[in-house]
C-alpha positions in Angstrom: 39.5 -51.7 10.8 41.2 -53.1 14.3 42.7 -51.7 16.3 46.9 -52.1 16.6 48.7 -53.4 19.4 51.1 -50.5 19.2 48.4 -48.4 20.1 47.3 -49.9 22.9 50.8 -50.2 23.8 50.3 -46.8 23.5 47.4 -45.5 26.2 48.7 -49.0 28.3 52.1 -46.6 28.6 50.2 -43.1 29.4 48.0 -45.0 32.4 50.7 -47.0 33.7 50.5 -44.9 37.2 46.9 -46.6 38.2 47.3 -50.0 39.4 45.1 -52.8 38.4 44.7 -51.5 34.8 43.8 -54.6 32.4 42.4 -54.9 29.0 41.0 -57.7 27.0 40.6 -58.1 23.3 37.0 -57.7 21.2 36.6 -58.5 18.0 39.6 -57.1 16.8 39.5 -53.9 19.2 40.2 -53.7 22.9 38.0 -53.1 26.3 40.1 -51.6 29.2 39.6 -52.2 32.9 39.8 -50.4 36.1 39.4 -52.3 39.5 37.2 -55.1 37.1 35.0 -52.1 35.8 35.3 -50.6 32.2 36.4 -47.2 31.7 36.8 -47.3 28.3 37.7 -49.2 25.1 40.5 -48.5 21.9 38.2 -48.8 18.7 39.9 -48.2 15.1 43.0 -46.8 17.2 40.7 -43.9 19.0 40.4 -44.1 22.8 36.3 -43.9 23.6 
């Protein structure tokens, strides 16, 4: 199952005090970024 935009919406809106936060979209789920390094990724709407 992939993961929803409203989700990542979501943890997006509960880290939006650190700068330079990204994400990029994998096969259907997402990875997300800190200063260019992964801290963590959104799979079937669960933050890992």
């Amino acid at each position: 199952m992939a993961s929803s935009k409203e989700y990542l919406d979501f943890i997006l809106g509960q880290l939006s005090k650190l700068d330079e936060i990204t994400y990029r979209a994998m096969m259907g789920e997402f990875i997300i970024y800190y200063c260019g390094k992964i801290i963590g990724g959104i799979h079937d709407d669960r933050l890992l």
